[in-house]
C-alpha positions as a Markdown table, in Angstrom:
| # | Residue | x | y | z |
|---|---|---|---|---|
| 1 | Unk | -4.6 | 8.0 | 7.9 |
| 2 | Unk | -2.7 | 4.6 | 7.7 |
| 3 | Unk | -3.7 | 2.0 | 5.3 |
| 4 | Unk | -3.1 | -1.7 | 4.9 |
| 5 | Unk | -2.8 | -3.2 | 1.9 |
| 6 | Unk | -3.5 | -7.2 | 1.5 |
| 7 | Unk | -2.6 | -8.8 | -1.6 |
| 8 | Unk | 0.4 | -11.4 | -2.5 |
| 9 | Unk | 1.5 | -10.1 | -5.8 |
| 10 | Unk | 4.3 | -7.2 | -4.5 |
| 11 | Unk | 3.6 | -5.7 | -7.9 |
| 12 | Unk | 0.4 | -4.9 | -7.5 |
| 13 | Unk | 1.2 | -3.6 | -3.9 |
| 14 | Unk | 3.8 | -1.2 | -5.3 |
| 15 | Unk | 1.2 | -0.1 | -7.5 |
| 16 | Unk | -1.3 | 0.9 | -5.3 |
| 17 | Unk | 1.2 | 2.3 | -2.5 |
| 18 | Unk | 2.7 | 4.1 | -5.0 |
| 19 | Unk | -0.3 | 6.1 | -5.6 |
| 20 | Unk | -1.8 | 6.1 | -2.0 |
| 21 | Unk | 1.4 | 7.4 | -0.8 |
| 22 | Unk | 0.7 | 10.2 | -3.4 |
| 23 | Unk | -2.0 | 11.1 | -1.3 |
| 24 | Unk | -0.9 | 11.7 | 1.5 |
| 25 | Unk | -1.9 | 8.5 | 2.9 |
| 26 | Unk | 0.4 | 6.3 | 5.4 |
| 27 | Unk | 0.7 | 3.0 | 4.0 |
| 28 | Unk | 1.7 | -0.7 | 4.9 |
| 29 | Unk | 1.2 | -4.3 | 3.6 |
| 30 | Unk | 0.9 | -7.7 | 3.8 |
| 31 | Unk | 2.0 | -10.5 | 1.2 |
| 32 | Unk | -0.3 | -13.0 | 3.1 |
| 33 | Unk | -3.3 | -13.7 | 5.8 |
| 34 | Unk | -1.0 | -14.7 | 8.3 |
| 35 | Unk | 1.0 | -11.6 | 7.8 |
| 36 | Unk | -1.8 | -9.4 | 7.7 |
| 37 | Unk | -3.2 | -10.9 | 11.1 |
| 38 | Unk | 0.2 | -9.7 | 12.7 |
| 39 | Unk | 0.5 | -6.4 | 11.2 |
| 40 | Unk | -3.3 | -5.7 | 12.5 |
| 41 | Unk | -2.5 | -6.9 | 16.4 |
| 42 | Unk | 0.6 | -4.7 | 16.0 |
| 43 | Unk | -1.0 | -1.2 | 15.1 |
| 44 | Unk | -4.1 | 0.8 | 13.9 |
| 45 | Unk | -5.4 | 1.0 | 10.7 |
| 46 | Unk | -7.7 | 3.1 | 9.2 |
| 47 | Unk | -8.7 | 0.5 | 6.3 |
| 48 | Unk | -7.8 | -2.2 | 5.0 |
| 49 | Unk | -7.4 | -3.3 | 1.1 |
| 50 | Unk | -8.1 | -6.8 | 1.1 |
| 51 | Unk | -7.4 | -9.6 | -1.6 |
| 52 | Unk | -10.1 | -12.3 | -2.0 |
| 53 | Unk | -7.4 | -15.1 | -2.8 |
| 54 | Unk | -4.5 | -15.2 | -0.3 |
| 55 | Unk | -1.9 | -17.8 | 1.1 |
| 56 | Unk | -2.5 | -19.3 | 4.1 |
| 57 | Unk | -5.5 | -17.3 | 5.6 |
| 58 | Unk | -7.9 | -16.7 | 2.7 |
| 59 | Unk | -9.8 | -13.1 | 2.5 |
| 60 | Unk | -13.2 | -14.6 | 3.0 |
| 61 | Unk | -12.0 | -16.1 | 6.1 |
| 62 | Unk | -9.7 | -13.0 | 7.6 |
| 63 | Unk | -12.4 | -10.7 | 7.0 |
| 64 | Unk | -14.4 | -13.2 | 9.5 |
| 65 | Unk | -12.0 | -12.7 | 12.2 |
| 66 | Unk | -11.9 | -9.2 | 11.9 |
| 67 | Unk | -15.6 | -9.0 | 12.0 |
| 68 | Unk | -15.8 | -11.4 | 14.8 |
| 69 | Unk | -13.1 | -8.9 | 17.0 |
| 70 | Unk | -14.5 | -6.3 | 18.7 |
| 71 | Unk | -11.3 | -4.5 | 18.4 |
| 72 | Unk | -11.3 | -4.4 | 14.4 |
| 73 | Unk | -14.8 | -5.3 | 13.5 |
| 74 | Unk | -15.7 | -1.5 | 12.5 |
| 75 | Unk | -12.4 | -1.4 | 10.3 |
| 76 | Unk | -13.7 | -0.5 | 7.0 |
| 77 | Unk | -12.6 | -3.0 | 4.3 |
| 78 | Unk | -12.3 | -2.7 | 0.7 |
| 79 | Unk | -12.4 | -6.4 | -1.1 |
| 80 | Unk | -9.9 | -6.9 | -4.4 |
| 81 | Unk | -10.8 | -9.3 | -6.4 |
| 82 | Unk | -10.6 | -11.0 | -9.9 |
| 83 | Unk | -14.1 | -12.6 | -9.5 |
| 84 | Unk | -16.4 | -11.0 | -11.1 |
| 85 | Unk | -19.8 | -13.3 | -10.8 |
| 86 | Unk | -22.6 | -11.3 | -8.8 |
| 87 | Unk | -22.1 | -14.4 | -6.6 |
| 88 | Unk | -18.5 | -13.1 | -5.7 |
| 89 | Unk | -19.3 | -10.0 | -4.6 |
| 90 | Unk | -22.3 | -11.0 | -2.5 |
| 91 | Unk | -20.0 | -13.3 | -0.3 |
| 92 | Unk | -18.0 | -10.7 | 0.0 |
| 93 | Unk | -20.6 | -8.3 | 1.4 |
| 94 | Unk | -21.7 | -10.8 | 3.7 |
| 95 | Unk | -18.7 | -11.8 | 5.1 |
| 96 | Unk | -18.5 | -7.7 | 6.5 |
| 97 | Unk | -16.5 | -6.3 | 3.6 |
| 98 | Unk | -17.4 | -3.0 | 2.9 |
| 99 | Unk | -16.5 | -2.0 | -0.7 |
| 100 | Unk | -15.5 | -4.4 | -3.6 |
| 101 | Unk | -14.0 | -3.5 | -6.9 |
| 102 | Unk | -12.5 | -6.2 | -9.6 |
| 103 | Unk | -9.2 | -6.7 | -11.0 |
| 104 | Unk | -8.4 | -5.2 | -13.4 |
| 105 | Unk | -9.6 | -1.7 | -11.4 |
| 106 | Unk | -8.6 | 1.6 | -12.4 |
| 107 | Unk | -6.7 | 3.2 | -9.8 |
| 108 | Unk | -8.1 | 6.4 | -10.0 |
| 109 | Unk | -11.8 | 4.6 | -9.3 |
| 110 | Unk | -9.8 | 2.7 | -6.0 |
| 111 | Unk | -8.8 | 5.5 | -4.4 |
| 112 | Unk | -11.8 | 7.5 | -5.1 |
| 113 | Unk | -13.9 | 4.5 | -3.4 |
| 114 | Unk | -11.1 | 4.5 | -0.4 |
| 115 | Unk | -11.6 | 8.5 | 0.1 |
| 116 | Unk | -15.4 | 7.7 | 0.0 |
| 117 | Unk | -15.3 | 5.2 | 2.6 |
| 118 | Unk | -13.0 | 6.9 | 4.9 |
| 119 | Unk | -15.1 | 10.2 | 4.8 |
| 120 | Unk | -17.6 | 8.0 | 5.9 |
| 121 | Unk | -16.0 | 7.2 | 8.5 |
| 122 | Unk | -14.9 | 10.5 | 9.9 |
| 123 | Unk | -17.9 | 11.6 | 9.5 |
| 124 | Unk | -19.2 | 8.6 | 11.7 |
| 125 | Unk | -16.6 | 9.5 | 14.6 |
| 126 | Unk | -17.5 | 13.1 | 14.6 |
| 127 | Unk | -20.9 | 13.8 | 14.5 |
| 128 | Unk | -22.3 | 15.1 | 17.4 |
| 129 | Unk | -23.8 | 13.6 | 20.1 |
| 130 | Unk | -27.0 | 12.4 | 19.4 |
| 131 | Unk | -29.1 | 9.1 | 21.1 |
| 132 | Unk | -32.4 | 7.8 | 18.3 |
| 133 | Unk | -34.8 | 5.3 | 19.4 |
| 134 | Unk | -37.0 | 3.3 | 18.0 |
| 135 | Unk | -39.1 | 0.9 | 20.0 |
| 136 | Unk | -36.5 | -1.4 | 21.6 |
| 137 | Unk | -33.9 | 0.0 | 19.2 |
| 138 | Unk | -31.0 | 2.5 | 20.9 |
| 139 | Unk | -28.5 | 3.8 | 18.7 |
| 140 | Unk | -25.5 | 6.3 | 20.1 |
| 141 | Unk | -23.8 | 7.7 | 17.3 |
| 142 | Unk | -21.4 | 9.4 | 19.5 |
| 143 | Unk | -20.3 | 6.5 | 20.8 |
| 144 | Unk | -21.0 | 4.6 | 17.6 |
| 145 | Unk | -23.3 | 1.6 | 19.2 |
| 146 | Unk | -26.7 | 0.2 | 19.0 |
| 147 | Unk | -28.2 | -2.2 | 21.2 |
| 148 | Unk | -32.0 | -3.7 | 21.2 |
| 149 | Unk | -33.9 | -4.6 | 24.1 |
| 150 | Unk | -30.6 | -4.0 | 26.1 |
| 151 | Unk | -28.2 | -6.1 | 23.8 |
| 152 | Unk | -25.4 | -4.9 | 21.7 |
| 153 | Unk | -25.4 | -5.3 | 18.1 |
| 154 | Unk | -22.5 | -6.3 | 16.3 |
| 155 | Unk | -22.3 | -4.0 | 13.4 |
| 156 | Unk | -20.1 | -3.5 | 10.8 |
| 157 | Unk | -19.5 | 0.3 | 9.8 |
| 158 | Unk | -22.1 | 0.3 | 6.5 |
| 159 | Unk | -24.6 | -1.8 | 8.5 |
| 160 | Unk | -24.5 | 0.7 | 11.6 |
| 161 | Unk | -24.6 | 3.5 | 9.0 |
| 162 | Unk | -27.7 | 2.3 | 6.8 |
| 163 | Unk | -29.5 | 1.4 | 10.4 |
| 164 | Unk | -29.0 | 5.3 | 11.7 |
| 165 | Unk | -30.2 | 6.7 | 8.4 |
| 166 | Unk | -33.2 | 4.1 | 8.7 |
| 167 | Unk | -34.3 | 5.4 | 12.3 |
| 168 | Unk | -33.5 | 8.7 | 11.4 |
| 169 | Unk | -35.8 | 8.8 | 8.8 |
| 170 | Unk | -38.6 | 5.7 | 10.3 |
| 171 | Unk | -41.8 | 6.0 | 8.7 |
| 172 | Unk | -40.5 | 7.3 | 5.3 |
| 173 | Unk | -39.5 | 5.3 | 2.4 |
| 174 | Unk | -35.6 | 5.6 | 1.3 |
| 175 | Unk | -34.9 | 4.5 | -1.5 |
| 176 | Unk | -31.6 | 2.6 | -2.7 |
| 177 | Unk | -30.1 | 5.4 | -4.8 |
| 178 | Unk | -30.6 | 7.6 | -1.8 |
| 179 | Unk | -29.1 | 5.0 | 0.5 |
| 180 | Unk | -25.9 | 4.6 | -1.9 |
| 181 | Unk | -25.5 | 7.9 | -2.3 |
| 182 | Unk | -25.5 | 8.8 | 2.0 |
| 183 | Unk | -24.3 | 6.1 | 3.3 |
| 184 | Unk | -21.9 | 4.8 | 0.6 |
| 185 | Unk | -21.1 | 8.2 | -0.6 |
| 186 | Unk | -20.3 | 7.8 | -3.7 |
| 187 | Unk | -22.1 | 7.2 | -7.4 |
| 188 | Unk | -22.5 | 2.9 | -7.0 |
| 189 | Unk | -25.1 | 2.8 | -10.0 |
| 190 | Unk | -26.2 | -0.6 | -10.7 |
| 191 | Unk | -25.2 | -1.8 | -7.7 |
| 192 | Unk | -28.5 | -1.5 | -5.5 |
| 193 | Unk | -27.7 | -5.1 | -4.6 |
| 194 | Unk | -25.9 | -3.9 | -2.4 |
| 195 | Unk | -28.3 | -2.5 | -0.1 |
| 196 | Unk | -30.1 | -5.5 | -0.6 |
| 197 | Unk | -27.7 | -7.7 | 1.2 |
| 198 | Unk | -26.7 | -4.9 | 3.8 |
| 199 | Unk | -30.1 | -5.0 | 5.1 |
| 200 | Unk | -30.8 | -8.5 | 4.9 |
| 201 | Unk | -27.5 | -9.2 | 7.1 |
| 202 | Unk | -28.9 | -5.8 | 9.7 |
| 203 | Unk | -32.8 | -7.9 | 9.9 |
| 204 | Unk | -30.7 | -11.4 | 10.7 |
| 205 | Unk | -29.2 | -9.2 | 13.6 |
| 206 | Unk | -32.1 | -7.7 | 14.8 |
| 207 | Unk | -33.6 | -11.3 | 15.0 |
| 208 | Unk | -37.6 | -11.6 | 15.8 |
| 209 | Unk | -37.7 | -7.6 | 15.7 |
| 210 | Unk | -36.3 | -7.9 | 12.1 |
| 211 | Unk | -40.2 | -6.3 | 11.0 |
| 212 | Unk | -38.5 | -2.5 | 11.9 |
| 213 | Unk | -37.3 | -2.9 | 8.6 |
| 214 | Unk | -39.8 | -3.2 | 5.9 |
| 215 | Unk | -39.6 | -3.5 | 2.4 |
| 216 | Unk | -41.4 | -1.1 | 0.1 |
| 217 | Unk | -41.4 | -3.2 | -3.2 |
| 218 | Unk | -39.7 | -1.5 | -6.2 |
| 219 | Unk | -38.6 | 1.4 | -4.1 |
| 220 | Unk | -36.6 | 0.8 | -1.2 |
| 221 | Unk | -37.1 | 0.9 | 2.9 |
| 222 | Unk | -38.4 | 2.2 | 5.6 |
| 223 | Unk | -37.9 | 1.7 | 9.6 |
| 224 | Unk | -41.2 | 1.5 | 11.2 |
């Protein structure tokens, strides 16, 4: 699997490379947005490690165009940054990133997230086929799309993911430590937030038929 690695300190590039590499793992970078936008039309990546603060096309604002492509908008994307605020990492949710983790990170944590994310992935692309429905609701997840009342949904990766384990499940309550642990697959305690903000960006895409989701206070969700 190839990887692309956005940050402007080459150090910190090497570093991370270094140890990707180590895992068998193809990599390329970019020292700047610009670059990055390039390297992107050019080829096909896997994921993408993504700086928050970079010269002349800023993470916030990349991430917007890769969401906004069809072509890259289910490329999963793992946010590095020195912000640490609660703020910070909500923005970068909601932009369409996938993943965040802080500077200073241990590496061993980075690539154990990337490994998480990417399983995810796979596993996306090869389940079998399988069409669930609910109400005006269509997901595929063979051909990894969901539409309502006939319309596409633009989705990123975790949103499509959280909405299939939803339908799969309508009529129960999940809660978030369940929802971490499928569809983020890895231990993200303290971080429920996270769902949060994943399903309030899934109810502002399913517009006036934002209800299917409901809220089960203190516990979690259900589709309904």
């Amino acid at each position: 699997m190839k990887i692309l690695i956005v940050e402007d300190q080459l150090s910190i590039v090497e570093f991370i490379r270094f140890n990707l590499e180590a895992e068998n793992y193809e990599v390329d970078y970019a020292l700047d947005g610009e670059e990055a936008i390039e390297k992107i039309k050019g080829d096909n990546f896997d994921l993408i490690l993504m700086d928050l603060m970079l010269p002349k096309v800023d993470g916030i604002t990349l991430t917007k165009l890769l969401r906004k492509n069809p072509e890259t908008a289910t490329i999963p994307i793992i946010m590095l940054t020195a912000k640490t605020t609660e703020l910070d990492k909500v923005v970068g949710l909601e932009i369409g990133a996938d993943d965040y983790i802080t500077k200073p990170f241990s590496i061993r944590e980075l690539i154990a997230r990337v490994k998480a994310l990417l399983r995810r992935t796979s596993f996306a692309d090869q389940e079998e086929s399988a069409t669930l429905q609910l109400g005006g609701l269509i997901i595929n997840a063979e051909e990894f799309t969901a539409t309502l009342n006939g319309e596409v949904l633009e989705l990123t990766l975790k949103e499509f993911l959280l909405l299939k384990m939803l339908v799969e499940h309508h009529g129960k309550v999940l809660t978030r430590d369940f929802l971490l642990e499928k569809v983020w697959g890895y231990d993200y305690a303290g971080e429920s937030r996270t769902v949060d903000v994943h399903i309030r960006h899934l109810r502002s895409k399913l517009g006036k038929d934002a209800e299917l989701i409901k809220t089960v206070r203190g516990i979690g969700y259900k589709a309904q």
